[in-house]
N, C-alpha and C positions, 0 to 999 in steps of 0.2 A: 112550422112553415108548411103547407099547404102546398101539395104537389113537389116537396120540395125532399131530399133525404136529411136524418140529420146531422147536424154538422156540431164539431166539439171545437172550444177554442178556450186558450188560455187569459187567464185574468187576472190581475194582482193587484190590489189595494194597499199600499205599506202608510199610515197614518204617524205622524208625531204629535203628538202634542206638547206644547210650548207655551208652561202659562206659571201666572206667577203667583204665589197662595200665599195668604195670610191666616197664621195657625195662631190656637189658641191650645193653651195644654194646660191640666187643673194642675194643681199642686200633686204630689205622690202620695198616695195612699199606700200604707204599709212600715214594715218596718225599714231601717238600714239595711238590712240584708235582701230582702226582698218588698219591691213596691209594684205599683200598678201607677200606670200613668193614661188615662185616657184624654182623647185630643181628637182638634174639629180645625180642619183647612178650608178654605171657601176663596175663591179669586175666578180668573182670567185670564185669558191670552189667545193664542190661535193655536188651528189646530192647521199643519202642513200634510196635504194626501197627495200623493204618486201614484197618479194610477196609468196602468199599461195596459192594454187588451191586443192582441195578436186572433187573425183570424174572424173577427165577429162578423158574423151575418145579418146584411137588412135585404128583409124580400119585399120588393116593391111591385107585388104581382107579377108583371111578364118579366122582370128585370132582378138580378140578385146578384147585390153586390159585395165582393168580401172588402174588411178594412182593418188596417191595424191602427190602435188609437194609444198616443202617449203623450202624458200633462201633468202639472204639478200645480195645484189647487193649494189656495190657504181659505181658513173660513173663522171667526172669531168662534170663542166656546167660553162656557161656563166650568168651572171645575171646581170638584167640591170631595174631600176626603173624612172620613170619620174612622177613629181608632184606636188602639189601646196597646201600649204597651209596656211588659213584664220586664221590669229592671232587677237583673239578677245579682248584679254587681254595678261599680260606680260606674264602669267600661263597656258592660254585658248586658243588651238588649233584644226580648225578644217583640215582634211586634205582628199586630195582623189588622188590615183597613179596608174598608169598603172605599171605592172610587167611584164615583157618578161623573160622565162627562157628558155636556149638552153641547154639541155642534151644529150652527145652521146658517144658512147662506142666505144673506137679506136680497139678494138679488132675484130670486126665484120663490122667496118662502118657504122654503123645506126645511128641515130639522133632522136630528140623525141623534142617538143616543148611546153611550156604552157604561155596561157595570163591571167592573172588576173585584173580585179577593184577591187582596195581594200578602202575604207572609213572608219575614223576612228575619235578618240578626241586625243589630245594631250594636257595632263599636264606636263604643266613646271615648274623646282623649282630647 
């Protein structure tokens, strides 16, 4: 801002995604005792964003205004996992995936992207 001091304000994006996948998973490789199991999910659904901002500043030249802004946006998305996991028992999984999510609002044409590693345990029963 321009003539203006600066000014700090609070922001919070909290994102769900909500979508429904269609996995694919190859047979297990390995023995009974220990297998590998790699797997491809690929689907849709929306993504729901809450977002809050306290504080934020628009300088309109002579004029500056402060605002707090709070709304809950949905947007459709793409969702796609890839992954593998180490079956150490019939019950005993461990596993780790890449997640690619594509977010974007047809009403404005923008796009948004996120990549996660995610690792985890997996009890079977």
């Amino acid at each position: 801002m321009v003539g203006h001091e600066e000014h700090e304000f609070d922001f919070d994006i909290d994102v769900f995604p909500i979508t429904g996948l269609l996995m694919f998973r190859t047979p297990m490789i390995g023995s009974q005792r220990i297998a590998i199991q790699p797997y491809l999910g690929v689907g849709g659904g929306l993504v729901v964003a809450n977002v809050k901002a306290d504080d934020l500043v628009f300088d309109f030249g002579n004029t500056v205004v402060v605002a707090d802004f709070d709304g809950t946006y949905d947007y459709p998305a793409f969702d796609s996992h890839v992954g593998v996991g180490l079956h150490l028992a019939r019950w005993l999984e461990l596993f780790a995936e890449y997640r690619f999510l594509y977010i974007f609002d047809p009403d404005i044409d923008a796009a948004a992207d996120s990549h996660h590693v995610v690792g985890g345990v997996g009890f079977h029963f």
